[in-house]
Every structure is written in structure tokens, then in C-alpha cells.
ZAMARKE-655837 format. One line per field, with one value per residue (C-alpha): x, y, z; residue in one letter. Coordinates in Angstrom, 3 decimals. Layout:
east = [X_...] $
north = [Y_...] $
up = [Z_...] $
vexfi = [A_...] $
//
This chain:
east = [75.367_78.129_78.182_80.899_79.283_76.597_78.810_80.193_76.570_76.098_79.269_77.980_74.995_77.154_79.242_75.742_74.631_78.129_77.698_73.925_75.383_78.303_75.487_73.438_76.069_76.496_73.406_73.280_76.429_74.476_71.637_72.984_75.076_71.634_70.478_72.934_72.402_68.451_69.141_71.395_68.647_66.091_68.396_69.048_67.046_65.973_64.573_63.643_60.681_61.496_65.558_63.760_61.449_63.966_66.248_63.261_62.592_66.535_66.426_63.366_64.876_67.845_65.738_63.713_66.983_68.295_67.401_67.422_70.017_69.406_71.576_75.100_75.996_78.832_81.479_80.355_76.853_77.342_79.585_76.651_74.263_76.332_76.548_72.661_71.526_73.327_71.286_68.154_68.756_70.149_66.686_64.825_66.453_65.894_62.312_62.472_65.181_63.886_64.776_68.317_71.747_72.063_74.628_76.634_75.599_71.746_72.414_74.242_71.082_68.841_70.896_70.840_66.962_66.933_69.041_66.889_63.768_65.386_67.141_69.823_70.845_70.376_71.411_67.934_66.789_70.261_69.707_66.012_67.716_70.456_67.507_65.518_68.047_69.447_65.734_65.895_68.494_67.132_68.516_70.468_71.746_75.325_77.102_80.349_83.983_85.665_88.626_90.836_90.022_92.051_94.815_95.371_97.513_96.155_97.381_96.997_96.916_95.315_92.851_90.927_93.625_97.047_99.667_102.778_106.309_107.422_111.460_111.220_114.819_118.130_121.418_124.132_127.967_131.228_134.356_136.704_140.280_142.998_142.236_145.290_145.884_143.804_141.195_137.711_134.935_132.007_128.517_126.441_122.806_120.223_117.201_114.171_110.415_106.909_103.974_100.993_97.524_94.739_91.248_87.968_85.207_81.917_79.221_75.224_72.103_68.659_66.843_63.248_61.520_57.765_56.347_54.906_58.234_60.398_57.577_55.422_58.513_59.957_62.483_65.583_65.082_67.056_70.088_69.840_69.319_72.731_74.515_73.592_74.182_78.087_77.973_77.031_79.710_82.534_81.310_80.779_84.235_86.002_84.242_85.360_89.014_88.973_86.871_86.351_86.759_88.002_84.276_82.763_83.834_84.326_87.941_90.471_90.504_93.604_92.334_90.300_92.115_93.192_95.274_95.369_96.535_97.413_96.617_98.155_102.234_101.613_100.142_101.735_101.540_103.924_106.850_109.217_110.538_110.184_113.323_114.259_113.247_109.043_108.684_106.040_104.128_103.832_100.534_99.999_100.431_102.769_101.517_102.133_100.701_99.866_100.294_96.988_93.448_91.117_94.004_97.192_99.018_98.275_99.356_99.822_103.896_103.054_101.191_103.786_106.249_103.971_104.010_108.010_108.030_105.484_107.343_110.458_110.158_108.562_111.363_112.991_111.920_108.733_108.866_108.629_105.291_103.905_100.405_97.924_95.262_92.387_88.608_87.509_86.586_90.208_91.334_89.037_91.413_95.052_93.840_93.796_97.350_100.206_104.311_105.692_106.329_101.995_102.234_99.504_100.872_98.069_98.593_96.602_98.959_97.651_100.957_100.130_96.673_95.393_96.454_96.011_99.719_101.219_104.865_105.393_103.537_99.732_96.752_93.868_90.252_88.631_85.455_85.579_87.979_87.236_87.241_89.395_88.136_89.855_91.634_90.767_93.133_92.235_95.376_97.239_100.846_103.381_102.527_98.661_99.177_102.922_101.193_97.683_96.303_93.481_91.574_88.584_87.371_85.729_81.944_80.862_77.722_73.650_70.868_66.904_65.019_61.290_59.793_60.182_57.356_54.062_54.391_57.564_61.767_64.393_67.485_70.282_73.916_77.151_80.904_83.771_87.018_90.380_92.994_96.545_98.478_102.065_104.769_103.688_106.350_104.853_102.594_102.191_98.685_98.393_96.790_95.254_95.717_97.296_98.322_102.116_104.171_106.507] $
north = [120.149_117.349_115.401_117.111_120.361_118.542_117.524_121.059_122.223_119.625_120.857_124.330_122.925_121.667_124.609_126.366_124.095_124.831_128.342_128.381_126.070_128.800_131.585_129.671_129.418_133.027_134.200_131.632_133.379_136.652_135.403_134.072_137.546_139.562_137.069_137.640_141.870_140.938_139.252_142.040_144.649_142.795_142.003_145.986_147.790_150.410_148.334_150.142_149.106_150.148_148.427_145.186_145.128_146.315_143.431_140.896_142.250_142.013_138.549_137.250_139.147_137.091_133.526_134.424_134.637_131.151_128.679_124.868_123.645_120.823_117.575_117.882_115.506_113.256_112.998_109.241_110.842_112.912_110.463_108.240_111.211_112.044_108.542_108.028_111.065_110.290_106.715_108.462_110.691_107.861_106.116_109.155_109.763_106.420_106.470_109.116_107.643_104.721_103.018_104.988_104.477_106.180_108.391_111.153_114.605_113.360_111.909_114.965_116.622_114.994_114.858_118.988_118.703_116.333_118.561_121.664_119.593_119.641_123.607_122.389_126.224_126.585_124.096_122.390_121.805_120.495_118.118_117.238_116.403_114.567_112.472_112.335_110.604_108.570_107.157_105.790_102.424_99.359_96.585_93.393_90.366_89.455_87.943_86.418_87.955_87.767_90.401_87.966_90.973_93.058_90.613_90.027_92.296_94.637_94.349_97.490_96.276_92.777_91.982_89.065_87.464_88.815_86.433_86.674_85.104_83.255_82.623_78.882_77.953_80.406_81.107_78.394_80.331_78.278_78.648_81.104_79.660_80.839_81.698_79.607_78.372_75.068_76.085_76.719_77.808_75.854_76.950_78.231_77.165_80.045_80.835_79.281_80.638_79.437_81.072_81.951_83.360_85.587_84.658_85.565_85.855_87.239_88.319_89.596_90.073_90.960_91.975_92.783_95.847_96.344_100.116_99.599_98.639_100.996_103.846_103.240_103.051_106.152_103.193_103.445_100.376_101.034_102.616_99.473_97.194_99.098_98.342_95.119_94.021_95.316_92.799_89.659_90.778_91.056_87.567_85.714_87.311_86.243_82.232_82.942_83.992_81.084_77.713_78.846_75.822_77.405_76.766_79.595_82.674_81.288_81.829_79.698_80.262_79.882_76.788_75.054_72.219_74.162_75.610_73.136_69.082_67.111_63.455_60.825_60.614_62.747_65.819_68.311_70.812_68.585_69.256_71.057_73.206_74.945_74.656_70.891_68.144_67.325_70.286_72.069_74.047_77.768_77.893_75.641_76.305_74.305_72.276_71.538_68.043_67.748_63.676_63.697_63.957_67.061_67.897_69.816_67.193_64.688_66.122_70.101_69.356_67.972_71.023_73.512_71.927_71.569_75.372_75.768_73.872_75.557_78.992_77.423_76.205_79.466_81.095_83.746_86.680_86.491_86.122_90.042_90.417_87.175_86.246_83.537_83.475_81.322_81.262_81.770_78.285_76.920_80.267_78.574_75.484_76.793_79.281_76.258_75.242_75.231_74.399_72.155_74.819_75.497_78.894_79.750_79.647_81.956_85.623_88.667_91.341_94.669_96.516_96.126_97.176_93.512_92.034_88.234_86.732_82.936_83.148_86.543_86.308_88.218_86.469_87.628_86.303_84.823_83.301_82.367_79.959_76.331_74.716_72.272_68.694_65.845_66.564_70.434_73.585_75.778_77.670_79.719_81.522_84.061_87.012_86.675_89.740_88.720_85.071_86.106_89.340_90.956_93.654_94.931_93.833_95.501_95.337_97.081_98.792_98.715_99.893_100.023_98.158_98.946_97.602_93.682_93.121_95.016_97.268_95.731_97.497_94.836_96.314_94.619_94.150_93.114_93.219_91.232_91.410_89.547_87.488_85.608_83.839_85.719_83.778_80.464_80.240_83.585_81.691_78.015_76.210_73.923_70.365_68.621_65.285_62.088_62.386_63.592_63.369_60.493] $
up = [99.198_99.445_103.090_103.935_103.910_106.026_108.324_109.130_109.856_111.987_113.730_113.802_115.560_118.424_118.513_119.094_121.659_124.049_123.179_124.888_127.559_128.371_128.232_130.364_132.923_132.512_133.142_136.146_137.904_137.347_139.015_141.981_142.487_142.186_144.532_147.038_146.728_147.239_150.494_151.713_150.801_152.758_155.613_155.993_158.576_156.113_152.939_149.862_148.478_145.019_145.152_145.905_143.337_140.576_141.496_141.290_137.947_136.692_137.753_136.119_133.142_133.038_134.043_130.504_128.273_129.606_126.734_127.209_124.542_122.216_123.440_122.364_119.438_119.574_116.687_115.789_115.992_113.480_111.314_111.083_110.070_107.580_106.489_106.931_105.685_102.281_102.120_102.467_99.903_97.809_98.084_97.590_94.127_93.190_93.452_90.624_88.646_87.584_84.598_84.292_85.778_89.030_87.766_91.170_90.206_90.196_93.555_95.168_93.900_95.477_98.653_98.310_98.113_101.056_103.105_102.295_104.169_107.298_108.974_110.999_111.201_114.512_117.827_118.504_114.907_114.422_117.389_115.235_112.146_113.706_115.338_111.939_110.522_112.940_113.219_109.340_110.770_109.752_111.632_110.882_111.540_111.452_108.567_108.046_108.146_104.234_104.330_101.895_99.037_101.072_102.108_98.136_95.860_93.321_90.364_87.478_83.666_84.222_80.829_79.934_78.124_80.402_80.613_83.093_82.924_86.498_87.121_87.683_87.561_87.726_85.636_86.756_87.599_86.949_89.176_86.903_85.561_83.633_80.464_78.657_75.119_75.013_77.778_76.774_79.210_79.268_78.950_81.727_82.480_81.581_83.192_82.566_82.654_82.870_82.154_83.960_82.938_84.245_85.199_84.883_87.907_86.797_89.357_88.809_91.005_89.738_92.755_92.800_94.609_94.117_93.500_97.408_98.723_96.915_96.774_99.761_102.871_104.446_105.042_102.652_100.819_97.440_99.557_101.805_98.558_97.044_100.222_100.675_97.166_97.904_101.254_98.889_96.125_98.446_100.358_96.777_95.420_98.594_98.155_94.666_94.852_97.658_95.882_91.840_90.228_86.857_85.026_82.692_84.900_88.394_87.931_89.846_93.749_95.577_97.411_94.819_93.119_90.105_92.811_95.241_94.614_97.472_95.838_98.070_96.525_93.184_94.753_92.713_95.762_97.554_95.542_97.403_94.792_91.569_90.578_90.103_87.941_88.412_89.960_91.420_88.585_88.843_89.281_92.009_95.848_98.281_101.041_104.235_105.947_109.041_108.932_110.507_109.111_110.191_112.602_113.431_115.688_118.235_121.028_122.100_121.663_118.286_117.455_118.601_116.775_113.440_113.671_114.100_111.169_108.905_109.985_109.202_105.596_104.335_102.186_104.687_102.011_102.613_106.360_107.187_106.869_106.909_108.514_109.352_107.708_109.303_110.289_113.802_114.261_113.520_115.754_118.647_118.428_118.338_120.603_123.349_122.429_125.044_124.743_127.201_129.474_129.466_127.796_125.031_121.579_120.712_122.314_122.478_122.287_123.788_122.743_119.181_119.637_121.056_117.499_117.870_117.362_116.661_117.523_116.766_113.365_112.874_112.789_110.248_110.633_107.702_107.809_104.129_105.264_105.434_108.994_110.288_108.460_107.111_103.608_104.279_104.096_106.944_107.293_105.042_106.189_104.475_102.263_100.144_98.590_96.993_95.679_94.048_92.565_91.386_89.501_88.076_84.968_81.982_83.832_86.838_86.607_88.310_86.833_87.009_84.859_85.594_82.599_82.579_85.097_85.298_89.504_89.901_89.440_88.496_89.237_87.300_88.794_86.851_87.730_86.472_88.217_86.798_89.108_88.599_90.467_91.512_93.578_94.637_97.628_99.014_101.097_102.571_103.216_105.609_105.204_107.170_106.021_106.062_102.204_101.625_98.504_97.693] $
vexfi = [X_X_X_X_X_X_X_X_X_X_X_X_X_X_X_X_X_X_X_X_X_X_X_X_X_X_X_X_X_X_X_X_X_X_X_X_X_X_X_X_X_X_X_X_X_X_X_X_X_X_X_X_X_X_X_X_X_X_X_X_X_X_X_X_X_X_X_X_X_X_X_X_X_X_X_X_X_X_X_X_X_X_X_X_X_X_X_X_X_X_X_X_X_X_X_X_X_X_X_X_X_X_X_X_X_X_X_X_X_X_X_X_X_X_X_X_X_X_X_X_X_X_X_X_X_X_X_X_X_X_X_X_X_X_X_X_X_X_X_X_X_X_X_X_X_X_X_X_X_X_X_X_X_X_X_X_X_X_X_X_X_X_X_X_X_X_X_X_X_X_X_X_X_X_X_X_X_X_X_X_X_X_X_X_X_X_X_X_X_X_X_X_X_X_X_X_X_X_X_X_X_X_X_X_X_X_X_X_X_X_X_X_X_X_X_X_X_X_X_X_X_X_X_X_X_X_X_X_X_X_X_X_X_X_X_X_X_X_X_X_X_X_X_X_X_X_X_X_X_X_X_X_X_X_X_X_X_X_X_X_X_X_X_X_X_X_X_X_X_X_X_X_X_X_X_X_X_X_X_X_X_X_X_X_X_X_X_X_X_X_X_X_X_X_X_X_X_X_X_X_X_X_X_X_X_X_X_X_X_X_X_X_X_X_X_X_X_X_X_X_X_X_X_X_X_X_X_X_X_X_X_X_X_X_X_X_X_X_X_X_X_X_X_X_X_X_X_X_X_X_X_X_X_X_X_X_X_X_X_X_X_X_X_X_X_X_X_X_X_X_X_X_X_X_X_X_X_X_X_X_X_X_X_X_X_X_X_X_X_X_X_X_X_X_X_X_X_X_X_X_X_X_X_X_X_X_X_X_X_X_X_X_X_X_X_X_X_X_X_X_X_X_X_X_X_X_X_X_X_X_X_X_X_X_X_X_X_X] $
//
């Protein structure tokens, strides 16, 4: 049985509880009518005996066939069951899968086996299960914010070895003449390309679980382990596609210096352009200085007008659908901003679903972002997903390994997953430093 499935018993269940609630109600009505007849009867001067005594016995009749419902379950109630009852099952397979790849159709099996252990048929055993299950949480602390995966673009066809042309320079047009004996036209500038190459992040964990932590817990400790390992990829992938320095398979984050070069006059992120003479390189990101180390301006005025600026020199293409992208620290900081006229810089918008908003443009939460320091880069603006992509690699897979120590299951975790730079100009990152180009 497939959660969905689950998930529609569970909704039978409440549809059984509101249909013993509506009986219930029924049966009340009834019971307060028959109560009324029994006061007439005994109000009467002439009382039968034998009226009376029917009536008491109709309404203790109907008192016996009111049942107390289980308590009605919620929709996010039974989202997380469904959700929950699938980890549970997950852990309970693992136990007897060790030392093979958890492959689906062994886990829907065992989730069909763990469903058969608890009759959610009927409205109070489906309240029961929902409560089993529910029960099985295990409770944690909070961990930082990383969406940057999902701000990037996705990219299909990326190998180990993909290369990429980028239009660095365009064709050159001549004003048209006459074309009369002893008039030639001159040659036209081409295009001209550079050339820009994938890289390579690879990932592993090798967890341990002893046989009386994976076998001796009605706690789901390989479903949490499973879940938990996918937190830690997506944070390290995120500090990855961020800070890899380009070693072995860290691959080259967008902010590391690979990416990254704001040296004091040669910064090659300062250039302004791709297309002129000691250029920018394709596969480096432009810069914006603040003129002030570890901070955005001076004054509030200085600030404001740091950010008319930053919006300003992004190329207008990109500017529909353009974003900040910044940690909540940094967020804590413009937040506080005002123009000259005292209004926040920083709005809440509740018409757009209380999206945070700089001038008009979205504001996205990162706490793999670097705070606001001297020489740092704690702000990026315009379009992630037009300047860097990803994809998987050739290795994703987890398996159990129970034979390398003696009462103890090593479970092994690899994934690879490929990235490359796109349009430079899509987005700008802000520095905050003193260092500028010549």
C-alpha cells in the first residue's frame, strides 16, 4: 500500500468520525422529542402505566446506540501521518536489509506490512493509528537556511568534462554607401567567444549505527539518519556552490576567489565589461564596492543611494526578476535603513504574501551567506539562476555496509553533482570594501 492509499483511509476515518457525530445528533433530537411526549404523559390526569414505561425503554434504547467518536483529524494531521508513517516503515525495512541498497519496491513492502499492524478501518482505530504515529517525532534543533540550490539554474547534459562557449564581444555594423566603381566596403568586426568549463563537487558520509541503536529503538533511527544525511548534503552543497576553492572536487563556488577577485586596482571583478580591452573574464563575477570596509555606506543617505546604484548598473535584461540574495544577519542591518524622508528601505509587503522587498526587488534569505565583514561579499542582486548552473553527476547512491566493524552498520553515502558558470552580468555582488579597480 503506497501513502497515498494511506492517506485516503485516513480520510475515510474522518469521514466516519462526522458520520457518528451526525448520528449522534440524531439520536439526540430523538431523545429530547420522546422526552417531551414523557412529560406530557405524566402531566395528563389519566397516566398509563404501561405508555410511560415504553417511552423510558425507547429512550434508553436510543442513549445505547450513541457512540463517542474518535477526535476528528485535521488535514496537516494526516499529512504528517502519512509522512511519518512512511519513516517508520523506512526504518523498519532497514533493520532487515542490511548490507544491500535500499532499493523502492522493498520499501513499499515493508510500508504494506507496517500498515497491516495497525486497522484504521474504522473512526477510533483510525484516530489510534493517527496517534501511533504521530508519537514516533523525534525532536530537533534548528539549523541554518541554504535555499541557493534552488535559486541556481538546472542545467540538463552537464558531464565531467562539458565545456560552454560565452559571447564576449559582438559583430561591428558599418554605415551603408553607394556601391560605385572604386568603392570597396570594409570589413566588419566578428564576434568573439570564450570558453567556460564545468566543475566537479563530490560529497560522502559514513555514518555509524550500532545493532542496539538501529535494532533496539522503536525510534526511527535509519529513516531519521536518511533524512538527516539529505539536511547536511544540501547545507555542504550550498557552502560548496558558495566557497569551493576549485581543489580535488570542491568545485568553484560563486563567491570563492576562483570566482571572486577584488585585489586592490587589478581585481579582475572590477572590470566593467566583457567586451573591451582587459576585460573582465567570463568566468569571473562583477563587483560592486561599497568604498567602505565591512559596510554599505556611512550614513543611511549613503546607503540608499549605494542601493540606487547597485540596481542601476545591473544590465536592464536581467532586471525582471532580479532578487537579493543575503543572510539574515545582513537583512537585520538594511532592515534599519531609512531615505531622507525616514521611510524603511526594507518593506514587508503583505500584498505579495508578506514577501520581504528592497525597492521593489525580492529579498531571499540565505544563511550560507557570509555576514557583513571587511573585504566580505554579503549581497548578491539580479538573476542566480541565469549566471551559475548545476546538475547531478554520475554518483548518487547509499548503502549498508554491515561488515567492516564487528555489532556495528556503516552506511556509505556518495553523490557528485556538476556546475558552470552561465552569464556573469546576470547578477552583481556587493563588496564591502575599500578596494576598487583602477
Amino acid at each position: 500500500m503506497e501513502a497515498t492509499e494511506l492517506k485516503v483511509q485516513l480520510e475515510k476515518a474522518v469521514a466516519q468520525v462526522e458520520g457518528q457525530k451526525s448520528i449522534n445528533d440524531s439520536l439526540s433530537l430523538e431523545i429530547k422529542e420522546i422526552n417531551s411526549k414523557l412529560k406530557v404523559s405524566l402531566e395528563a390526569e389519566k397516566v398509563n402505566p404501561q405508555e410511560v414505561e415504553d417511552l423510558k425503554n425507547e429512550i434508553s434504547d436510543l442513549r445505547g446506540k450513541i457512540k463517542t467518536p474518535a477526535a476528528a483529524i485535521t488535514d496537516v494531521e494526516q499529512k504528517r501521518a502519512v509522512q511519518t508513517f512512511a519513516v517508520k516503515a523506512f526504518n523498519n525495512y532497514a533493520r532487515q536489509a542490511k548490507g544491500g541498497d535500499v532499493g523502492l519496491e522493498s520499501f513499499l513492502g515493508s510500508l504494506a506490512d507496517e500498515f497491516k499492524a495497525i486497522n484504521i478501518s474504522t473512526a477510533s482505530e483510525g484516530g489510534s493509528a493517527v496517534a501511533q504515529v504521530l508519537s514516533m517525532d523525534v525532536i530537533e534543533y534548528g539549523r541554518e537556511y541554504s535555499p541557493i540550490l534552488s535559486s541556481i539554474g538546472l542545467k540538463n547534459g552537464l558531464t565531467r568534462d562539458y565545456t560552454e562557449l560565452v559571447l564576449v564581444s559582438y559583430p561591428s555594423v558599418g554605415d551603408g554607401i553607394e556601391n560605385v566603381a572604386g568603392v570597396s566596403l570594409p570589413a566588419t568586426v566578428e564576434q568573439t567567444y570564450s570558453e567556460v568549463k564545468a566543475d566537479t563537487i563530490k560529497i560522502y558520509a559514513n555514518p555509524r549505527i550500532t545493532d542496539e541503536a538501529l535494532n533496539g529503538t522503536d525510534y526511527n533511527v535509519y529513516a531519521d539518519l536518511v533524512r538527516l544525511i539529505g539536511d547536511e548534503i544540501a547545507i555542504t552543497l550550498a557552502f560548496k556552490v558558495m566557497f569551493g576553492n576549485g581543489s580535488a572536487k570542491n568545485g568553484r563556488g560563486l563567491l570563492s576567489s576562483s570566482r571572486v577577485d577584488i585585489t586592490n586596482t587589478t581585481g579582475k571583478s572590477f572590470k566593467s565589461t566583457i567586451d573591451a580591452t582587459d576585460a573582465r573574464p567570463a568566468d569571473f563575477f562583477p563587483v560592486k564596492s561599497t568604498g567602505l570596509a565591512g559596510s554599505l555606506g556611512a550614513t543611511d543617505k549613503a546607503v540608499v543611494d549605494f542601493f540606487i546604484d547597485l540596481i542601476n548598473e545591473l544590465p536592464t535584461k536581467y532586471l525582471t526578476g532580479a532578487k537579493f540574495t543575503m543572510n539574515r544577519k545582513t537583512k537585520g542591518v538594511v532592515e534599519k535603513v531609512r531615505d531622507a524622508d525616514n521611510n524603511l528601505i526594507f518593506v514587508t509587503n503583505a500584498q505579495v504574501g508578506g514577501a520581504p522587498t528592497i525597492m521593489g526587488y525580492p529579498v531571499e534569505i540565505d544563511d550560507t551567506m557570509p555576514d557583513l565583514a571587511t573585504d566580505s561579499t554579503p549581497i548578491i542582486f539580479g538573476q542566480l539562476g541565469r549566471a551559475f548552473a548545476m546538475a547531478n553527476g554520475d554518483i548518487d547512491y547509499m548503502q549498508a555496509n554491515p561488515y567492516k566493524v564487528q555489532g556495528v552498520t556503516i552506511f556509505e553515502y556518495n553523490k557528485e553533482i556538476f556546475t558552470i558558470m552561465q552569464a556573469s552580468d546576470a547578477i552583481l555582488i556587493v563588496g564591502a570594501t575599500t578596494n576598487s579597480g583602477a
